[in-house]
N, C-alpha and C positions, 0 to 999 in steps of 0.2 A: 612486507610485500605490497601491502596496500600505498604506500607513501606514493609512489608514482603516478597510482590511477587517475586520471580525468576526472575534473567536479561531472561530466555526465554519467560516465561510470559508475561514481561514487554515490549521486545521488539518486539514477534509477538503482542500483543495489538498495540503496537505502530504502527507500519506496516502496521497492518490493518488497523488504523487510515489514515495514509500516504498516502494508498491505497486511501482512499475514494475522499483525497481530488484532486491528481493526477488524478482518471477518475472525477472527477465533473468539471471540466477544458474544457471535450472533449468531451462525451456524449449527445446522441441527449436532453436529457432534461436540459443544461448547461443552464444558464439564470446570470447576473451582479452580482447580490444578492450573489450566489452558489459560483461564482466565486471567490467574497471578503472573503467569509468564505474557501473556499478551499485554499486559499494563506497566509490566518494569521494562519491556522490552521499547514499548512505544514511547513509554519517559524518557528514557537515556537517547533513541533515535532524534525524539523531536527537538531534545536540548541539543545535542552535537553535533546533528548534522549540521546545523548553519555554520557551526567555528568550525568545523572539517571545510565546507565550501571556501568558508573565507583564507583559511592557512593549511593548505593539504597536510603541511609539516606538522600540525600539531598534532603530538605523540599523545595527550591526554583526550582530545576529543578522537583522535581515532578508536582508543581504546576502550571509550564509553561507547562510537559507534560499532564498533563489531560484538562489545559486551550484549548491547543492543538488539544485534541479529541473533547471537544466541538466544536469546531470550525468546525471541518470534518465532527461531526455527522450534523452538522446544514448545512454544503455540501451535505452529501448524501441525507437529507431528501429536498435540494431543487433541486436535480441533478438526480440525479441517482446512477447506476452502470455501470462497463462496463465489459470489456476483463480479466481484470487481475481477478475480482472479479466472473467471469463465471467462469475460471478455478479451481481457489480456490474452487470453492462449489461444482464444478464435481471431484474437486480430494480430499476431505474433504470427500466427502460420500462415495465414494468408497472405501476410505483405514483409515479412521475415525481418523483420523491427522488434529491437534490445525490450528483452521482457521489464524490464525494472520503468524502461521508459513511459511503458504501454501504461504499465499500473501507477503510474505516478498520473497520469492523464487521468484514465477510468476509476482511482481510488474514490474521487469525490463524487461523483454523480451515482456511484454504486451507494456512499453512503447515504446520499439524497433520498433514492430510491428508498433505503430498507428503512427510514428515520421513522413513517407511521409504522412499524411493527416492533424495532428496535430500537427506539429512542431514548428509552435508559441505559441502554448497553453504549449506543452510540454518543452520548453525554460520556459515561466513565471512561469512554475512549479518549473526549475531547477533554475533558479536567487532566487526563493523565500526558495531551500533547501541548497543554495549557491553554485550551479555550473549549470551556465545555457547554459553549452556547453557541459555536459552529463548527466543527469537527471538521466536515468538509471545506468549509475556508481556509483553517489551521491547512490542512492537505496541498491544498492549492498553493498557499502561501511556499510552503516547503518545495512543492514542484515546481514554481516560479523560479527560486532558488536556485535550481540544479538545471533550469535553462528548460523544463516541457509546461507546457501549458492547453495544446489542442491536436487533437489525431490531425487536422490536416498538415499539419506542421511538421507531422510525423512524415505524413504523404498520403493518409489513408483517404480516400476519395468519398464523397458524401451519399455519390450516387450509389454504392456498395455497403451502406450501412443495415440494409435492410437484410441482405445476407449473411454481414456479421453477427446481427442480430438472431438470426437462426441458428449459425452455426454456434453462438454461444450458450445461448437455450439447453442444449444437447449436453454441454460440459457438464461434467460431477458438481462442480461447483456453483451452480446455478440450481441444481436439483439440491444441493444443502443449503442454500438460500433459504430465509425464513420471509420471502415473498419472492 
């Protein structure tokens, strides 16, 4: 089913995947379990997404990426959410822009953000997408990839940032933030 998708598609899905498993690492509801699944989940995503981007056909890196998503969905559901994924849903409703894309934007400056409180979480994130001395570059790097780079690229307008800001304050996922 997946062979057809769109590298945008395929790699805001993927992002959003990435996303989950990077806040289930540092979220008040992080727990050993969460953890294990958020680190094999991000290995297999940040190895396969590039050969999925470059050859949609490939049957072995799809299958590492959806293995992938398992792994982060079974993160999220023992973890949480946090920062990156509050912004994403405040700036997904307001301007009705593909969640996977949002969070491949807002992954990195979310993890920026939490790096003084989480910065050993935020390392085992980046050793496990293979650079655990920028996490959020790794991020970037992988969103470049799949073609996002900047909300206004998106269309999100600069002079309205200050309300997305509020409105993502209020998300669950910002209130389980560990800053």
């Amino acid at each position: 089913l997946t062979l057809g998708l769109p590298p945008g598609e395929t790699g805001g899905t993927a992002l959003n995947a990435l996303a989950h498993c990077a806040e289930a690492l540092y979220v008040a509801g992080r727990n050993p379990d969460a953890d294990r699944e958020a680190l094999a989940g991000a290995a297999l995503i940040a190895d396969s997404l590039p050969r999925v981007l470059a050859d949609g056909g490939d049957l072995d890196a799809r299958r590492e990426l959806l293995e992938g998503a398992m792994h982060a969905g079974a993160a999220l559901a023992g973890a949480g959410l946090g920062l990156g994924h509050a912004m994403a849903q405040a700036l997904g409703g307001r301007y009705g822009i593909a969640h996977g894309a949002l969070n491949a934007v807002v992954l990195p400056p979310a993890l920026r953000f939490n790096e003084p409180v989480a910065g050993e979480e935020i390392a085992r994130f980046g050793e496990a997408i293979g650079d655990a001395a920028d996490a959020p570059g790794k991020v970037e790097e992988l969103a470049r990839l799949a073609g996002f780079e900047r909300l206004r690229e998106l269309g999100v307008p600069e002079s309205e940032l200050p309300l997305v800001a509020e409105a993502a304050a209020e998300r669950g996922g910002a209130k389980a933030n560990p800053r």
